[in-house]
C-alpha positions as CSV (number, residue, x, y, z in Angstrom):
1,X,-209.4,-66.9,67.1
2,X,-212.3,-65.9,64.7
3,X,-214.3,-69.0,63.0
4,X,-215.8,-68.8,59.8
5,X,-218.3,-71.4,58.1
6,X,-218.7,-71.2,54.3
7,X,-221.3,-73.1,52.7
8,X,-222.2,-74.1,49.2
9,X,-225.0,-76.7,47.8
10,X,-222.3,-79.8,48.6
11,X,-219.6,-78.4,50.5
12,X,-217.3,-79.1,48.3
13,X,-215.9,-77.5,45.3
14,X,-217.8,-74.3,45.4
15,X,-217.3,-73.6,48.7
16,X,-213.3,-74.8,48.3
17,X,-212.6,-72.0,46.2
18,X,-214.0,-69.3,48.0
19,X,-212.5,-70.7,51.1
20,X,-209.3,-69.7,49.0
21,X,-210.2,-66.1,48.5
22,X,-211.2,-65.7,51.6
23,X,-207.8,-66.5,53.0
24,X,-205.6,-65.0,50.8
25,X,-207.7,-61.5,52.2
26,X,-207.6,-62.9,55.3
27,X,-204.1,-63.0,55.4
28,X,-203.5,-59.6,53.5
29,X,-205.4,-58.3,56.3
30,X,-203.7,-60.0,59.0
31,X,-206.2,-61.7,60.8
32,X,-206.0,-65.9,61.9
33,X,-209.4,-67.5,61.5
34,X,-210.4,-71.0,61.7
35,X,-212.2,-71.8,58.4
36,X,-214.6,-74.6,57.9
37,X,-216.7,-75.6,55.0
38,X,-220.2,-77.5,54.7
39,X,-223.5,-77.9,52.8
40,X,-226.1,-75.2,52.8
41,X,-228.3,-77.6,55.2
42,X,-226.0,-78.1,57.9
43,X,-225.0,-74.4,58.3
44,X,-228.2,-74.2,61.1
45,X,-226.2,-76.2,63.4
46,X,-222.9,-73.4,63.2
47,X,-225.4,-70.7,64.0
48,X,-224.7,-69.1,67.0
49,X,-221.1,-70.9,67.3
50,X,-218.9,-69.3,64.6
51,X,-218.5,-65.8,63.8
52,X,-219.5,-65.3,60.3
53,X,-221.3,-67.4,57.9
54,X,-219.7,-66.7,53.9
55,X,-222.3,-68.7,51.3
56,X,-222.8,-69.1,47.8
57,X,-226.0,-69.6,47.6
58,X,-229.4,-67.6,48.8
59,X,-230.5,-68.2,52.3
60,X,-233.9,-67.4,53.6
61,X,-233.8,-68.5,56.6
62,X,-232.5,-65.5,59.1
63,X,-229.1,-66.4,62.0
64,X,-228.0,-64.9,64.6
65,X,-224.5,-64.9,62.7
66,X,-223.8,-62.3,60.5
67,X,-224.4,-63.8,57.0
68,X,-222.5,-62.6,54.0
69,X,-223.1,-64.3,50.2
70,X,-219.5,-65.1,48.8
71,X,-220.4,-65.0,45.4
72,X,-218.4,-62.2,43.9
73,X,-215.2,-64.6,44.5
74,X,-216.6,-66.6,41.9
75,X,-217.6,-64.2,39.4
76,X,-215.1,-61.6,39.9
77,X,-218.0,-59.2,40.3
78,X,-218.0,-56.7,43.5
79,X,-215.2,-58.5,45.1
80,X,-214.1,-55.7,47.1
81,X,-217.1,-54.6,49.0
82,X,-217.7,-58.8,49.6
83,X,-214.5,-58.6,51.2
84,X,-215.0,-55.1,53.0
85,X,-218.2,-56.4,54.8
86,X,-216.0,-59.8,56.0
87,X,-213.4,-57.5,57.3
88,X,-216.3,-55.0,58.6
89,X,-217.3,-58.4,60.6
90,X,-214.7,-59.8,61.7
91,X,-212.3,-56.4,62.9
């Protein structure tokens, strides 16, 4: 099973809803992932252990994880290719 971190500034709210886009697609798509939010600063310690990293906010620092910024779920704004490049991952 594929895990997935998604981070916002406090792990909460932010991060809550895209966690909810990202599942519906996930399950549109057909594929089970194990999906766990946190803050920004604590997504270091998933790098390396999950496969994909979804945040909200910019990230300078660079991972071994493929990285993708989940914003589009809250705007409404490129949603589809946001969603292409977590399928692009995760297939």
């Amino acid at each position: 099973m594929k895990k997935i971190v998604i981070a916002c500034g406090a792990g909460l709210a932010t991060s809550s809803m895209v966690r909810e886009k990202v599942e519906e697609e996930l399950k549109e798509h057909g594929i089970s992932c194990e999906i766990m939010q946190c803050t920004l600063h604590e997504v270091e310690s998933y790098d390396g252990q999950v496969d994909l990293i979804i945040t909200t906010m910019k990230v300078k620092k660079k991972f071994t994880t493929p990285l993708v910024h989940g914003s589009a779920y809250l705007t409404g704004i490129n949603e589809e290719a946001v969603t292409q490049q977590i399928m692009d991952i995760l297939a």
